[in-house]
C-alpha positions as CSV (number, residue, x, y, z in Angstrom):
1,X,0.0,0.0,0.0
2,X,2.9,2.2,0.7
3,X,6.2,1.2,-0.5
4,X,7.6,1.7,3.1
5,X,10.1,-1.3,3.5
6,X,9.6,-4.0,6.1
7,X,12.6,-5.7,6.2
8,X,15.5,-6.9,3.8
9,X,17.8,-9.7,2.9
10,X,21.3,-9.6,1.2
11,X,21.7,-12.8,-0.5
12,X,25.3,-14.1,-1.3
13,X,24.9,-12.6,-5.0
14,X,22.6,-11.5,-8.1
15,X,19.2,-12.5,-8.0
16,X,17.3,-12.7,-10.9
17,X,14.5,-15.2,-10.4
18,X,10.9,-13.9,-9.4
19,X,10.6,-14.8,-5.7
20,X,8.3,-17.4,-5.2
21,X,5.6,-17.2,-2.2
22,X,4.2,-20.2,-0.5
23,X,1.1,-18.8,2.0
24,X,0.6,-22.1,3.6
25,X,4.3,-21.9,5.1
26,X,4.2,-18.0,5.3
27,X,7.8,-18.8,3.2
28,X,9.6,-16.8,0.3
29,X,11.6,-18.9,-2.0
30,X,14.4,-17.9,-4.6
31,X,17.5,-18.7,-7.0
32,X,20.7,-16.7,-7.2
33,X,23.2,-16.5,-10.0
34,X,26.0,-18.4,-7.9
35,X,23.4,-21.6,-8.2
36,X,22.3,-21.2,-4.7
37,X,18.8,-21.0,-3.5
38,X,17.5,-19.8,-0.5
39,X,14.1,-20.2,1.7
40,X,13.1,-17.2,3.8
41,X,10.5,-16.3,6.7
42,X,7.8,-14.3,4.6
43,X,7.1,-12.0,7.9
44,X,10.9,-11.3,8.9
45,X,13.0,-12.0,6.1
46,X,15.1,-14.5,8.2
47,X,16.7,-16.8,6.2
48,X,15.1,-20.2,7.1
49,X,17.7,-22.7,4.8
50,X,20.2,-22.0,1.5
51,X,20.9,-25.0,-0.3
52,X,23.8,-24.8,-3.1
53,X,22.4,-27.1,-6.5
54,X,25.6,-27.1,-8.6
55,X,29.0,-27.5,-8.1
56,X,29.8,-26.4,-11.7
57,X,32.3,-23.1,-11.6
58,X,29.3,-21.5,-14.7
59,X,26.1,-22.9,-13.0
60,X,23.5,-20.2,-12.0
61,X,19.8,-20.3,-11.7
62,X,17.7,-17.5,-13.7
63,X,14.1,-19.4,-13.7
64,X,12.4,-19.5,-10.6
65,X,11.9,-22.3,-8.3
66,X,8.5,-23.8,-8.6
67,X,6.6,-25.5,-5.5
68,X,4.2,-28.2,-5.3
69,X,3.8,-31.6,-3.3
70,X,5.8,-30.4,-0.8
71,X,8.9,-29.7,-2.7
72,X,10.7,-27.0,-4.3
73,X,11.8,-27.8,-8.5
74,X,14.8,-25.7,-9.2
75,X,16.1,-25.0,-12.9
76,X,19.8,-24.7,-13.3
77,X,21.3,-23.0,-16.3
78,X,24.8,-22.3,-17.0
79,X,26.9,-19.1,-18.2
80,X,29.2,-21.4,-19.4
81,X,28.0,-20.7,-22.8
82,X,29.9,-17.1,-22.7
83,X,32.9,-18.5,-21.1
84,X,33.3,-19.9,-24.5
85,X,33.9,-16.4,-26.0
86,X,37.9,-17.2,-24.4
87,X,39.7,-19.7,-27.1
88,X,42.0,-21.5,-24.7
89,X,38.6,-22.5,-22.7
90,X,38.3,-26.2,-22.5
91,X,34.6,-26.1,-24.4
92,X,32.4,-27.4,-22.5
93,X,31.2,-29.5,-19.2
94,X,28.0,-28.0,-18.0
95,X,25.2,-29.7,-18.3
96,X,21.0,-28.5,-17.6
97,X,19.5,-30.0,-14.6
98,X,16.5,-29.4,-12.9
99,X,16.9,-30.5,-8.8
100,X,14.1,-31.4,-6.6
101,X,14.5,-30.2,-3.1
102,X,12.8,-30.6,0.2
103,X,10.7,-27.3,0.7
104,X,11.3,-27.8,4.5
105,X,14.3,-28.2,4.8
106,X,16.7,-27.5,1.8
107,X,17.6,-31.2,1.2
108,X,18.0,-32.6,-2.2
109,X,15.5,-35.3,-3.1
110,X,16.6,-35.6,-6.8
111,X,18.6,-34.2,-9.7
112,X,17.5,-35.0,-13.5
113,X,20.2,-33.4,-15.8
114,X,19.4,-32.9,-19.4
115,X,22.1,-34.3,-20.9
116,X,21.9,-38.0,-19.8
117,X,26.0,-38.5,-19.6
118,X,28.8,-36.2,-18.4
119,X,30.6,-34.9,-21.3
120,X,33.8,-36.7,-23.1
121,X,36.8,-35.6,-25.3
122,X,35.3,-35.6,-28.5
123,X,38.9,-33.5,-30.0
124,X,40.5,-30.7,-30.0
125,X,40.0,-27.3,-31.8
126,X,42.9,-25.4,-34.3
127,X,44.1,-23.3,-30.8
128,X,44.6,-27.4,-29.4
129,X,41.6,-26.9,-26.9
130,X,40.1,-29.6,-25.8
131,X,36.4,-30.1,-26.9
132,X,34.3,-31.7,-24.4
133,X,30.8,-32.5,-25.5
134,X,27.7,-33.1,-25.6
135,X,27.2,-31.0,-23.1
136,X,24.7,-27.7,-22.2
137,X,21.4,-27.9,-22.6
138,X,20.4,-25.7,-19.9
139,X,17.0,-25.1,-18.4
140,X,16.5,-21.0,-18.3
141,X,12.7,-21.6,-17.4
142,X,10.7,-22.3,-14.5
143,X,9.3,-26.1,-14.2
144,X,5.7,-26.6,-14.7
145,X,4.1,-29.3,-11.9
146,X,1.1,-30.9,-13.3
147,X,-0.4,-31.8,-9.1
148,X,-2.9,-34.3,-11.0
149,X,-0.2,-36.1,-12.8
150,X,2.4,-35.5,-10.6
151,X,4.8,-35.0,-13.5
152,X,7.1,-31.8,-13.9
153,X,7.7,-30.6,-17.7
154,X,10.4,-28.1,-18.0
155,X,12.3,-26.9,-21.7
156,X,16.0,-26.7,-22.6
157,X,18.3,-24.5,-24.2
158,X,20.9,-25.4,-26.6
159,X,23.6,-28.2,-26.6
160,X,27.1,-25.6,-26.0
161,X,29.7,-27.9,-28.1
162,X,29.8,-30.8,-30.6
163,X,28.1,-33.0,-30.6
164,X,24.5,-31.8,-30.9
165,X,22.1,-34.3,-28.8
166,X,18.8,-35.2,-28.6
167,X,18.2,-33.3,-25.4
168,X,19.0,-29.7,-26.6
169,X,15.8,-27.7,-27.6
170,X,13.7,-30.3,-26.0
171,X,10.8,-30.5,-23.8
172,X,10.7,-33.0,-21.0
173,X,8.4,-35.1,-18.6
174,X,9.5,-36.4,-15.8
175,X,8.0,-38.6,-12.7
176,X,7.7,-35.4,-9.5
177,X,8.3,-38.2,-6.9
178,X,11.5,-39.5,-8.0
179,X,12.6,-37.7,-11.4
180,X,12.4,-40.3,-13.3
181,X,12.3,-39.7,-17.3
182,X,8.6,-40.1,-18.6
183,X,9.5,-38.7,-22.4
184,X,11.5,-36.2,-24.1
185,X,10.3,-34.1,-27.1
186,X,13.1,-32.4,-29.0
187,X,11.9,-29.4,-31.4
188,X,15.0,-28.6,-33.0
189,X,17.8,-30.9,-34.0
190,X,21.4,-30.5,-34.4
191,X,21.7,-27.3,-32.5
192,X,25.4,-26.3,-30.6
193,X,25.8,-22.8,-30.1
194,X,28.2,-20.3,-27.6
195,X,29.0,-16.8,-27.7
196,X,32.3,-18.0,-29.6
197,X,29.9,-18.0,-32.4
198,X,29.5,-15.0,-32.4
199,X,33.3,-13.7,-32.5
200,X,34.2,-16.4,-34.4
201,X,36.5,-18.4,-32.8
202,X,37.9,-22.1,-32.4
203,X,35.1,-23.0,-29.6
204,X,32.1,-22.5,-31.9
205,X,30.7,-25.6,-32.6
206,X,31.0,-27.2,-35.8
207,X,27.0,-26.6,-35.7
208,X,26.9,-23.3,-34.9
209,X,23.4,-22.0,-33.8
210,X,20.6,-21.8,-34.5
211,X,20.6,-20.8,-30.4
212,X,16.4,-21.7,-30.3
213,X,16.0,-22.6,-26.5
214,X,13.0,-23.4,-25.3
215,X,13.5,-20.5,-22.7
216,X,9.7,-20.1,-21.7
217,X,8.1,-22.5,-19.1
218,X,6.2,-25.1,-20.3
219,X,2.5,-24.5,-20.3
220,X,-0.5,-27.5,-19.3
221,X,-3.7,-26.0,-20.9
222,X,-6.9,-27.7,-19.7
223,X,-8.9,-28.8,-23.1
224,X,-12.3,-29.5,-21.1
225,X,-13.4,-32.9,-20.3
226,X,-10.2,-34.2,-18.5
227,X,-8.2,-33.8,-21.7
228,X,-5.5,-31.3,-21.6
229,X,-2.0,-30.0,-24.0
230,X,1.4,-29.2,-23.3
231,X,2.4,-26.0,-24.9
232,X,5.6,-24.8,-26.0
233,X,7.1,-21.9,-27.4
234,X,10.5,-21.2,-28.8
235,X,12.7,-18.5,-29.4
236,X,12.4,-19.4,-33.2
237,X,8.7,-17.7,-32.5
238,X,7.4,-20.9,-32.8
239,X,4.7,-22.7,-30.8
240,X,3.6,-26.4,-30.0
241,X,1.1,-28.3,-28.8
242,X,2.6,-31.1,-27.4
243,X,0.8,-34.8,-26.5
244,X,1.1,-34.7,-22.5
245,X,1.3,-39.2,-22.8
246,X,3.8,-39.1,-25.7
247,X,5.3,-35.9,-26.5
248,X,4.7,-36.0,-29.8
249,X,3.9,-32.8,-31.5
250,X,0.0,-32.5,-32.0
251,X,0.2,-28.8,-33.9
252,X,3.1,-26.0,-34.3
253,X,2.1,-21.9,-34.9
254,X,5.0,-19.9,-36.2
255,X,4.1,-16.5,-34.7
256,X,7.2,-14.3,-35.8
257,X,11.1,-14.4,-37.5
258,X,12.4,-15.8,-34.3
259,X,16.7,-15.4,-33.2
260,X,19.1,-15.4,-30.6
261,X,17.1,-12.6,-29.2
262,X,14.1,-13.6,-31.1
263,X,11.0,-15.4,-30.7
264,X,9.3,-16.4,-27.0
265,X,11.7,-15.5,-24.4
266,X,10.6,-15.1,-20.3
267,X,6.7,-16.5,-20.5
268,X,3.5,-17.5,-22.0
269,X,0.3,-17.1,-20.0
270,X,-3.0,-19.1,-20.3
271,X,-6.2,-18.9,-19.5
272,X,-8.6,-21.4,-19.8
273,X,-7.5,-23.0,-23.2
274,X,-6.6,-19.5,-24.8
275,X,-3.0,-19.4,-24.9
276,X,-1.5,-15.8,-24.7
277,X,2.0,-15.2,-26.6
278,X,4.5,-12.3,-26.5
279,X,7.2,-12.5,-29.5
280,X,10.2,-10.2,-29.5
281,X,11.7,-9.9,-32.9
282,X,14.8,-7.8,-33.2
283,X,15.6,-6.6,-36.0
284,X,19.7,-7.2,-35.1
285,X,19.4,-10.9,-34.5
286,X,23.2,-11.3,-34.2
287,X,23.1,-14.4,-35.9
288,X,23.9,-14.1,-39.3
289,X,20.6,-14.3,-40.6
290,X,19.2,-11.9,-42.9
291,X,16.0,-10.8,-41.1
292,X,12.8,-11.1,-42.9
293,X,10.0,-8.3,-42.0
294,X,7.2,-10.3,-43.5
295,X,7.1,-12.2,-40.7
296,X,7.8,-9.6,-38.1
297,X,5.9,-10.8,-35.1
298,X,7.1,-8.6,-32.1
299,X,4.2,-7.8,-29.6
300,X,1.2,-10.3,-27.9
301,X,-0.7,-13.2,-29.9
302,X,-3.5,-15.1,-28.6
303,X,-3.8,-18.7,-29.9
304,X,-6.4,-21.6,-29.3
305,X,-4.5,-24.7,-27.1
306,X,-5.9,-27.4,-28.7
307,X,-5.4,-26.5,-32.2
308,X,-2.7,-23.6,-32.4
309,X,-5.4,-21.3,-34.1
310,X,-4.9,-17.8,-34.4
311,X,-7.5,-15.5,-32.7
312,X,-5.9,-12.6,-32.6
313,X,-2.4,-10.9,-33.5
314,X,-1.6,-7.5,-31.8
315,X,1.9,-6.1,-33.3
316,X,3.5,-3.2,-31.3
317,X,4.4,-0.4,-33.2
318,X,8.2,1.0,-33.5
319,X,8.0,3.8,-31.7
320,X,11.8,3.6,-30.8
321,X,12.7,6.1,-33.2
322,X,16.5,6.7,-32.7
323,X,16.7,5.9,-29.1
324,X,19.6,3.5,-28.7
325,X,19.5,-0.1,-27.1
326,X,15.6,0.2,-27.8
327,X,13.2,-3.0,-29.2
328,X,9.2,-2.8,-29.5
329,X,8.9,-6.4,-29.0
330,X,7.7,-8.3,-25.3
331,X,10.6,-10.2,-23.7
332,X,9.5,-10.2,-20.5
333,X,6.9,-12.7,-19.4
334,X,3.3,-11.9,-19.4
335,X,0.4,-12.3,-16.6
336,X,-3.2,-13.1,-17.7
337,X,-6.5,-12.8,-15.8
338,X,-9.9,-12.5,-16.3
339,X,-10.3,-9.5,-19.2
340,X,-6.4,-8.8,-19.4
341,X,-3.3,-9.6,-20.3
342,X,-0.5,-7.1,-18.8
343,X,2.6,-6.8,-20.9
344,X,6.3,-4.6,-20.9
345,X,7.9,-4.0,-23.8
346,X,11.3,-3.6,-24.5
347,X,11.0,-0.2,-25.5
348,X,10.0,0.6,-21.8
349,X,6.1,0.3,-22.2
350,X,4.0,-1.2,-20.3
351,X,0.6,-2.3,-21.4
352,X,-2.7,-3.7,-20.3
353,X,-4.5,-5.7,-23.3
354,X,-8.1,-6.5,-23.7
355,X,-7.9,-10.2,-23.4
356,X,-10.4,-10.3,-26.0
357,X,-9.3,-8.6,-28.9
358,X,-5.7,-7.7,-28.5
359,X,-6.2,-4.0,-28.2
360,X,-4.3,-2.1,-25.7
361,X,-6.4,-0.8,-22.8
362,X,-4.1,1.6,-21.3
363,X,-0.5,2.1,-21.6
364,X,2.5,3.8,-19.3
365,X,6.0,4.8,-20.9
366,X,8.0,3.8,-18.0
367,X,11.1,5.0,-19.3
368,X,9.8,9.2,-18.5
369,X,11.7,10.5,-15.1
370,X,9.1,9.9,-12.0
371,X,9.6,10.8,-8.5
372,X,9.7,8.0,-6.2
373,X,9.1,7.7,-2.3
374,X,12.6,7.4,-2.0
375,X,13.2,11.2,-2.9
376,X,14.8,10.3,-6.0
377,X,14.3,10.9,-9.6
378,X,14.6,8.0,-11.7
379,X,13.7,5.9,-14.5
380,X,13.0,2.7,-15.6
381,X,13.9,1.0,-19.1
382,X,13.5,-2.1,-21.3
383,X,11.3,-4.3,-19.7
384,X,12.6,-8.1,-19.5
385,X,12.3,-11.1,-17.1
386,X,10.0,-11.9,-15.1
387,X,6.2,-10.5,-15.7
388,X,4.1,-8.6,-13.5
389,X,2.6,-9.8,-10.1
390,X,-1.1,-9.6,-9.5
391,X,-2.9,-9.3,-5.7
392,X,-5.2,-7.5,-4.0
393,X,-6.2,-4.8,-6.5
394,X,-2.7,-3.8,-6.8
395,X,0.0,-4.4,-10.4
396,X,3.8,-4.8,-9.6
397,X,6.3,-4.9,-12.0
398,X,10.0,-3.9,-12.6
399,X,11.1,-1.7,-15.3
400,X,14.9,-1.7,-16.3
401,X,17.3,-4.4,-17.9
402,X,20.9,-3.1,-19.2
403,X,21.7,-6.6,-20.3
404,X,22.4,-8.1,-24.1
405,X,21.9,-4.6,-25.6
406,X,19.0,-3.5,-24.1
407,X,17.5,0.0,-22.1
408,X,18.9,0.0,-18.3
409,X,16.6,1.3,-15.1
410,X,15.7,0.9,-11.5
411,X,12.0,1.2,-10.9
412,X,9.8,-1.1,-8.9
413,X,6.4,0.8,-9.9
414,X,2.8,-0.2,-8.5
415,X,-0.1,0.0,-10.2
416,X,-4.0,0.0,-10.0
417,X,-5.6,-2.0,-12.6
418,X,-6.4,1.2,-15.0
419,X,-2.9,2.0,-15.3
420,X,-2.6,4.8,-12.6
């Protein structure tokens, strides 16, 4: 109600995960980018357990922890992938993992990695670097639990050396209890990718991109009459609908150009079997591909679950103009409820859409100077990550993300439903 702070926590580094709230233990739960994840006293902000999930030197968690059945699923990614940008690094050892823990107590329960087998010599690169592969494979997005299955799905990144696997670009099922493999569903083959890539040098694999993770979580849409779909999207702006027994893919929707920066990045949202989509398509893909305007896509889609219809295609327009580091397309993650969709753009707009048709109900430029409580004068920026939190007439989102090329800011802004 007032922005007046409560209490505070200094974790041991970066966090970049949404913080996850559990009301029935009154407990706060979150990832940092040193793989570490921590469990906090909601009222007090006293750290209640911190449990590290990876030993790898590269290992982080940017996903957020997801809780059901009385235990905490954890994503761990890797920024191993940029480490590659250094020749004489041995290329590479990381491999995706999502963990189960304990929610009481921190404990590990089970680990299901990605990549079935730690990594082998597979050669050596013109530098004589070792190549170490497969490997990658990493899960950016936050595991989906399915309580009346008890199955967690969860999507992966790319494989980071030679060879390309079966697991990179894959969506997976897995038993909750014990972590067991159920089935894999891999939507794009033969993809190894690192930032050497993009300098071009010795530790880009042989493959060399496309880079399409499946970087969103994993949607279950209800279909009515017990029958539900698993739906995916990728940062090639593509979308499927995905059988939950099998895997196999039931229908694909190609939404937009797609790219390194391309496609569906932080989150899909759903709402009954309507399945809402934000696409950011740069223009600078960075990929050495020519991009192709006719099938710009950037800005929110609304498509049917069970088929991959199109209802409804809302583009944003380019109203960067000149400004520098500036995108119109939705990175960030998007929240749905009944009547809206609430979106942030890239460009630093932040938008309520009528759920219905597409059209933008009210929109703020969060990038103008505000005063806040603080005293200060400040800004925010591009708008990435995480989507905006919903609760008790109130609309909280964060504006500002310097990373990759995009607008830098520091706001934490409130809002009432109609945009004041």
């Amino acid at each position: 109600e007032t922005g007046c702070m409560r209490w505070s926590f200094r974790a041991s580094a970066e966090v970049r995960t949404a913080v996850v709230a559990d009301p029935a233990t009154q407990r706060l739960y979150f990832g940092d980018v040193l793989a570490r994840v921590y469990a906090l006293d909601a009222m007090t902000g006293k750290l209640v357990w911190k449990s590290k999930v990876d030993d790898h030197s590269n290992a982080t968690i940017t996903g957020s922890p997801t809780i059901g059945g009385g235990q905490l699923f954890v994503p761990v990614s890797s920024l191993e992938v940029t480490a590659a940008a250094d020749p004489n690094y041995a290329c590479c050892t990381f491999r995706g993992s999502v963990v189960a823990l304990d929610a009481k107590s921190g404990s590990l329960n089970w680990r299901h990695y990605s990549v079935t087998a730690p990594g082998v010599q597979q050669g050596k690169t013109k530098a004589g670097t070792n190549i170490i592969g497969p490997s990658g494979a990493p899960i950016w997005n936050s595991p989906t639990f399915d309580a009346a299955t008890n199955r967690v799905y969860f999507g992966s990144g790319e494989n980071y050396s030679s060879p390309a696997d079966g697991n990179s670009d894959a969506v997976f099922a897995v038993n909750a209890k014990t972590g067991k493999r159920i089935w894999v569903s891999q939507l794009t083959k033969g993809d190894a990718w690192n930032v050497g890539c993009m300098i071009g040098n010795d530790n880009c694999p042989k493959e060399n991109g496309p880079d399409l993770d499946v970087a969103a979580s994993v949607l279950v849409v209800p279909l009515g009459g017990g029958k539900k779909m698993i739906v995916a999207g990728q940062k090639s702006a593509d979308v499927f609908g995905l059988d939950p027994d099998t895997g196999k893919p039931v229908w694909k929707t190609t939404l937009g150009h797609g790219g390194t920066q391309g496609g569906v990045h932080f989150g899909m949202a759903a709402q009954g079997r309507l399945v809402y989509v934000p696409i950011n398509d740069m223009e600078d893909t960075n990929d050495g591909r020519v991009y192709n305007a006719k099938l710009r896509g950037a800005g929110l889609h609304a498509i049917d679950g069970a088929t991959g219809r199109v209802f409804w295609k809302s583009l944003a327009d380019n109203v960067c103009g000149k400004k520098a580091n500036c995108d119109p397309g939705i990175s960030s993650a998007v929240t749905a409820l009944t009547g809206f969709v609430f979106a942030g753009h890239l460009d630093g707009r932040f938008r309520a859409y009528d759920s219905r048709t597409g059209k933008p109900i009210w929109t703020v430029d969060t990038t103008l100077p505000v005063k806040t409580i603080s005293g200060s004068t400040a800004r925010g920026g591009g708008m990435s990550g995480p989507g905006a939190a919903v609760a008790n007439g109130h609309v909280v989102v964060n504006s500002g993300y310097g990373l990759y090329n995009h607008m830098p800011g520091n706001l934490l802004m409130i809002f009432t439903p109609g945009g004041k």
